[in-house]
C-alpha positions in Angstrom: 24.5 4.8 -8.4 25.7 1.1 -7.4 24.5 -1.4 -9.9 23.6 -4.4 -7.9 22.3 -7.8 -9.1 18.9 -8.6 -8.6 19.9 -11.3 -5.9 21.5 -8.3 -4.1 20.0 -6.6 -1.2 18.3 -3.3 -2.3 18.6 -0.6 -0.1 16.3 1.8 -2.4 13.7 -0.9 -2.0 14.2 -0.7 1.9 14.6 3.1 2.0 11.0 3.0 -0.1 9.1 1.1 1.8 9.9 3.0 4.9 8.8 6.4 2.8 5.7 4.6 1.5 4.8 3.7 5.3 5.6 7.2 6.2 2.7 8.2 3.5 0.6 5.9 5.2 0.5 7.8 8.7 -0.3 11.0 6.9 -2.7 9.7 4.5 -4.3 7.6 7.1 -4.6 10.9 9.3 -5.8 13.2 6.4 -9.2 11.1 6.5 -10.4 12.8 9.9 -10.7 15.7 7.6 -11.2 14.8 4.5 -15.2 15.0 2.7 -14.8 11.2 1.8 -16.2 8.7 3.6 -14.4 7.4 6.8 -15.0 5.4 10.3 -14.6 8.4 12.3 -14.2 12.3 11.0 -13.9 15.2 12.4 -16.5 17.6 13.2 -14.8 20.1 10.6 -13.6 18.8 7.5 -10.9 20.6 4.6 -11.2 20.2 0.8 -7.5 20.9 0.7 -6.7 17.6 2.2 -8.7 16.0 -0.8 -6.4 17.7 -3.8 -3.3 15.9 -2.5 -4.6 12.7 -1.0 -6.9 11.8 -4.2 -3.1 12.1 -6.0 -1.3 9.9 -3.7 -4.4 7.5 -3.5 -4.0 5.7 -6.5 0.0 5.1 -6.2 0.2 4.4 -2.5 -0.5 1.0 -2.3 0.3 0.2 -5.8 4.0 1.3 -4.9 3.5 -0.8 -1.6 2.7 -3.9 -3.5 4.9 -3.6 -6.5 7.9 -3.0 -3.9 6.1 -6.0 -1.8 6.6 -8.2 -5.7 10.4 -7.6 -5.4 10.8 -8.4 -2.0 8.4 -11.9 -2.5 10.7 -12.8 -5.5 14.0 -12.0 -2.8 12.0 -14.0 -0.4 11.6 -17.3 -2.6 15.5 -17.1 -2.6 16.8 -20.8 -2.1 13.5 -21.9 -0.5 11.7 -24.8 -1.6 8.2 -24.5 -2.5 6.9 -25.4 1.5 9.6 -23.9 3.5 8.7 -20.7 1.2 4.6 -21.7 1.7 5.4 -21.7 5.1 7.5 -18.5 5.7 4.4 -16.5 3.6 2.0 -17.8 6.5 3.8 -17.0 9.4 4.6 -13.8 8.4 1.3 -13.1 6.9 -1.6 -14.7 8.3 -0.9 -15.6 11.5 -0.6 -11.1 12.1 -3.4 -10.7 10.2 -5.6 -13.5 12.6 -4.2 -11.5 15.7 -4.7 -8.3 14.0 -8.6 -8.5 13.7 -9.4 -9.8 17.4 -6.8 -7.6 19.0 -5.6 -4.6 16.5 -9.0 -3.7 14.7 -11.6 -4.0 17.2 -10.8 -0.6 18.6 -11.2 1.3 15.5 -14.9 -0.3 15.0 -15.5 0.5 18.6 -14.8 4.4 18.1 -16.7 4.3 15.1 -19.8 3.0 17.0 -18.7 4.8 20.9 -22.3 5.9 21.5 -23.5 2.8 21.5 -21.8 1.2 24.3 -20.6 2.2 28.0 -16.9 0.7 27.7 -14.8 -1.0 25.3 -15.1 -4.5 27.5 -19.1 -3.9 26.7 -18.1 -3.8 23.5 -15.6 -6.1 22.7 -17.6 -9.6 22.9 -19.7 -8.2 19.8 -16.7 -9.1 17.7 -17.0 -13.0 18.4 -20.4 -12.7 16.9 -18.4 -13.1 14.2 -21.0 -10.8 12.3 -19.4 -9.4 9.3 -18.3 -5.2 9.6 -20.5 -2.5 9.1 -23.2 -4.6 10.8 -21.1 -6.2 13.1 -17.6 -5.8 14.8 -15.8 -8.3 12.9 -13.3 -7.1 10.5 -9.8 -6.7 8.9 -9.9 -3.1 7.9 -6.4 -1.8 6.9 -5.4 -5.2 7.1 -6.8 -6.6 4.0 -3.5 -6.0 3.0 -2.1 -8.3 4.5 -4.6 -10.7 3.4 -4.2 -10.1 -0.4 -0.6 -9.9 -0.4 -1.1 -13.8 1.4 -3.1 -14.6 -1.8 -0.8 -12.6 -4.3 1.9 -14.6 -3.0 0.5 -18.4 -3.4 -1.0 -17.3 -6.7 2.3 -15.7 -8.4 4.6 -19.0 -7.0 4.3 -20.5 -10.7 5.4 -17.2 -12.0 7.8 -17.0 -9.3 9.5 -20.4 -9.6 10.0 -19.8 -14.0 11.6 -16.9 -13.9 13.9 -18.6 -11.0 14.8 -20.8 -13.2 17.1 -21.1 -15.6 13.9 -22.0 -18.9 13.0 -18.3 -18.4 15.9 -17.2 -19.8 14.8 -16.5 -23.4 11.7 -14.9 -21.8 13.6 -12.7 -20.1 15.7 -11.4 -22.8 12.6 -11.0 -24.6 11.6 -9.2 -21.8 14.5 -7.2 -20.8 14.4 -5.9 -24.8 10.9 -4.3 -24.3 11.2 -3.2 -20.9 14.6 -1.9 -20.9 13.2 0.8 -23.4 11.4 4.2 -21.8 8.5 3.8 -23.6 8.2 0.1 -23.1 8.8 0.4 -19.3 5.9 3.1 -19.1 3.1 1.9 -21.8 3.5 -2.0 -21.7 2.7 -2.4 -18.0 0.3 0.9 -17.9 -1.8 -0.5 -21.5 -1.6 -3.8 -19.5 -3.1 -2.8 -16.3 -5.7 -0.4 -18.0 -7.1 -3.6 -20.0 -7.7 -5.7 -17.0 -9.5 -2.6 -15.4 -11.7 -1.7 -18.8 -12.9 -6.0 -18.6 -13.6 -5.8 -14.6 -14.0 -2.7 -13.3 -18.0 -2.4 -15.4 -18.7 -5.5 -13.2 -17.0 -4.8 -9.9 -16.2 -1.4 -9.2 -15.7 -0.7 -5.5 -12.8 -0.9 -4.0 -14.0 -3.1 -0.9 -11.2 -4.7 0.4 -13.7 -7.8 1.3 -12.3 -10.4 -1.7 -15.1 -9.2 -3.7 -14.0 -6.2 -5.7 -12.4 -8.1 -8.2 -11.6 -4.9 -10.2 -8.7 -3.6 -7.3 -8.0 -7.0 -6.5 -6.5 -7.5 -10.0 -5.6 -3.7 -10.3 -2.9 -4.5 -6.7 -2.2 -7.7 -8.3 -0.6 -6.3 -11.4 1.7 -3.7 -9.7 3.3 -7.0 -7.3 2.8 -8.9 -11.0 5.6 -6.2 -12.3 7.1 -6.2 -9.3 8.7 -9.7 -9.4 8.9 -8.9 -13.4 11.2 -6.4 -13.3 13.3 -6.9 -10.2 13.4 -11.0 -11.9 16.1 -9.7 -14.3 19.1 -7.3 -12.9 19.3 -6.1 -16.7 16.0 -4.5 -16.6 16.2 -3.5 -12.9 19.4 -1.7 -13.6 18.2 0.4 -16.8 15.7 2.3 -14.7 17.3 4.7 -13.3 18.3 5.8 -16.4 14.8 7.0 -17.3 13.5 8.9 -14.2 13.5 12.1 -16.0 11.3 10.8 -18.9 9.2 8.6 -16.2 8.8 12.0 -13.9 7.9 13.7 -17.1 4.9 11.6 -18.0 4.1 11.0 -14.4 4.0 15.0 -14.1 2.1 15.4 -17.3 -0.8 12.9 -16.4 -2.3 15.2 -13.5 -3.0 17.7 -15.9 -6.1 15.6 -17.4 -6.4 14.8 -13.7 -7.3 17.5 -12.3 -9.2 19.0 -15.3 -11.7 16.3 -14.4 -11.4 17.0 -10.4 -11.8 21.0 -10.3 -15.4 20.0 -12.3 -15.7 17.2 -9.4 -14.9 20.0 -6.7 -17.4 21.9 -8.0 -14.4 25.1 -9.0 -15.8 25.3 -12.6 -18.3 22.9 -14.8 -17.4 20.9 -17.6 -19.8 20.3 -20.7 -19.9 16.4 -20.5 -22.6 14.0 -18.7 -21.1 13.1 -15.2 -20.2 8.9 -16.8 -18.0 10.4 -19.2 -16.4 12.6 -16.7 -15.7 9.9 -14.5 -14.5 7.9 -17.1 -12.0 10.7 -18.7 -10.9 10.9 -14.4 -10.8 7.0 -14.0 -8.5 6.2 -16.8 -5.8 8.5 -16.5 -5.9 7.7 -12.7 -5.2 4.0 -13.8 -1.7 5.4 -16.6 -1.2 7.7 -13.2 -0.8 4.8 -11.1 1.9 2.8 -12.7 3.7 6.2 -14.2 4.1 7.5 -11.0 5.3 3.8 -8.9 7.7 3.5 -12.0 9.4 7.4 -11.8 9.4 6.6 -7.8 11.0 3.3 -8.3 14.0 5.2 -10.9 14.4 7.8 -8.8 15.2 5.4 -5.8 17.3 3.3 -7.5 19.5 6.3 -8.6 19.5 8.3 -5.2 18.8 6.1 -2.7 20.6 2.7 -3.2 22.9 3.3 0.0 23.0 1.2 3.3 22.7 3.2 6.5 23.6 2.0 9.9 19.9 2.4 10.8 18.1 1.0 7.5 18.0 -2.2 9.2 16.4 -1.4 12.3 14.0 0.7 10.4 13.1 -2.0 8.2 12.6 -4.6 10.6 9.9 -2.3 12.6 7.8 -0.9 9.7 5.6 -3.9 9.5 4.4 -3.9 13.3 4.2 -0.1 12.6 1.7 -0.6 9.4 0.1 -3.0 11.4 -0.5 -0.9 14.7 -1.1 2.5 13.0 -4.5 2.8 11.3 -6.1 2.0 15.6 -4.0 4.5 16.6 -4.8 7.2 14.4 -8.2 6.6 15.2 -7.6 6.0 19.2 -5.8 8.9 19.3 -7.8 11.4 16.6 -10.7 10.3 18.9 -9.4 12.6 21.6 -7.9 15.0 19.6 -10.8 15.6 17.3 -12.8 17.0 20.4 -10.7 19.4 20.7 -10.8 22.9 20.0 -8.3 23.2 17.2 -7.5 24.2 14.3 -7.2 21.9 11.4 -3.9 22.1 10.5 -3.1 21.6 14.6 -5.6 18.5 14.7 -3.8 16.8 11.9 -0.3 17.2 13.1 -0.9 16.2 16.7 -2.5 12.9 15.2 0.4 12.4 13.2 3.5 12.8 15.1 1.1 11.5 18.5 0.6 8.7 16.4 4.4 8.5 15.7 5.5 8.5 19.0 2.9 5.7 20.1 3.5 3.2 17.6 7.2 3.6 18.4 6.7 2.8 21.9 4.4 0.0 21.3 7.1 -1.5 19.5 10.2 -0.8 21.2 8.9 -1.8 24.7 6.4 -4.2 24.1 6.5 -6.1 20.8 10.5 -5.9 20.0 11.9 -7.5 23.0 9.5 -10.6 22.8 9.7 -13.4 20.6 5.9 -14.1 21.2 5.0 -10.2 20.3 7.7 -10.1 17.3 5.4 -13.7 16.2 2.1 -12.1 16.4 3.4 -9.0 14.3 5.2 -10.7 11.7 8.4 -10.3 12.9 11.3 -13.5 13.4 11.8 -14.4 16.9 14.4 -13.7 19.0 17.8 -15.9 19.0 
């Protein structure tokens, strides 16, 4: 394992994020056939896609952002406080403006096909400006986008001490605590539990619409820990050295986990009132979260600290990929979906057609252009 400073470029943090984006296609695909609510399903749906996507859904985009913390604290980097204000826009908002007149609209036109005799019918509908599900304007998948904008601007205080050389007593404080297993796994996990047990009572759906204050603090404290632990190479570096005993408790969570889902999935019945079920589900979901992210996070920095001739091309297109692939899925899956297939052959087809698509999109029409590379985040060309 190469022991790097925490000014150093992180390859496991690269190699992560692409795997994490990976999930994403897959998960994003699974929700054709999943019983949960979606935009668009399929006419047959699979409980077996539930078992492993209600696992991965509660560490997906908690990995996402805490990865997202590191990379926000690399990105400060010699910046000053506008040039740094100014990078977060450009990167963030002005994809995520272009993103809901241009990327999402499709997706909220499959949802609601029947209703109109061509996309051009539709697409005027969206500068209503009327708010999504009664109207066509939205930012879907890309309300993350939009809180990792806010994330940003509100962690630069946090951002600029720990920069600096006051913080350093903090962060030996710090680095005694969360150098330590146990400290690493229940000091963040106790922490993130306690901001869920004040706000979730008062806001507890995840709606992605600045309202669900509950998730909006939950995301916030995985890119909180982010830039905590990747602030001090002393405490970044001592991870690795604890995956086993991370996996461990990561491993040993589900079991309370599912307990609480087979009851849910109706496999056997538990003798507790349906609250106090979903309460003895909810809160080892919450310990899940951060247990699994932090064993991910070890196990990266042991195994997968290593350049590779393609990281950097990789890493430079997942953004216009997580950006494009939600539409697609559903452009795609529209088709496919009629079909009949099996399943299994539905899903894959999505996936890997999905794949494919987003790849073009980007090779031949978004990376040669500066303009396109702009609109999706990406630096321009020269």
């Amino acid at each position: 394992m190469q022991t790097l400073s925490a000014h150093s470029r992180r390859y496991d943090l690269d190699w992560l994020r692409f795997l994490a984006i990976l999930l994403l296609l897959f998960f994003h695909t699974g929700m054709w056939f999943t019983t949960w609510d979606w935009h668009v399903k399929n006419n047959e749906l699979s409980t077996t896609f539930n078992y492993w996507m209600i696992w991965s859904h509660y560490w997906r985009m908690p990995l996402l952002l805490f990865i997202s913390g590191a990379g926000t604290f690399m990105a400060l980097g010699k910046r000053t406080l506008r040039q740094f204000t100014g990078e977060r826009f450009m990167r963030l908002i002005i994809p995520l403006v272009f993103g809901m007149f241009v990327v999402v609209p499709p997706q909220i036109y499959f949802e609601y096909i029947a209703k109109y005799s061509s996309y051009w019918d539709f697409y005027p509908s969206v500068f209503e400006f009327q708010a999504y599900p009664g109207g066509s304007f939205s930012w879907h998948h890309l309300w993350f986008i939009l809180y990792l904008f806010l994330y940003s601007l509100l962690m630069i205080p946090l951002l600029r001490y720990v920069r600096s050389e006051k913080s350093q007593e903090f962060k030996d404080k710090l680095f005694v605590r969360l150098s330590k297993p146990w400290g690493a796994l229940w000091i963040p996990a106790i922490f993130i539990f306690l901001t869920q047990l004040a706000l979730r009572p008062y806001f507890p759906e995840e709606t992605h619409d600045l309202k669900d204050l509950g998730y909006f603090v939950f995301y916030l404290c995985f890119f909180f820990f982010g830039i905590l632990f990747y602030s001090d190479a002393r405490i970044w570096n001592s991870l690795g050295a604890h995956r086993y005993k991370f996996l461990t408790a990561a491993l040993l969570i589900l079991i309370p986990i599912y307990t609480v889902y087979m009851h849910f999935r109706g496999v056997y019945t538990l003798p507790f009132e349906e609250f106090t079920l979903e309460v003895l589900f909810e809160v080892p979901a919450t310990f899940m979260a951060w247990f699994t992210v932090i064993a991910i996070i070890a196990f990266g920095q042991h195994y997968l600290n290593r350049p590779h001739p393609w990281l950097s091309k990789i890493n430079e297109g997942l953004y216009p990929f997580y950006i494009l692939h939600q539409t697609v899925i559903i452009a795609i899956g529209y088709y496919i979906c009629q079909l009949n297939w099996s399943v299994s052959a539905k899903f894959w087809a999505i996936s890997f057609l999905t794949l494919f698509t987003c790849l073009s999109i980007y090779f031949f029409l978004i990376k040669p252009f500066s303009l396109m590379r702009v609109l999706f985040g990406m630096k321009a060309k020269g």
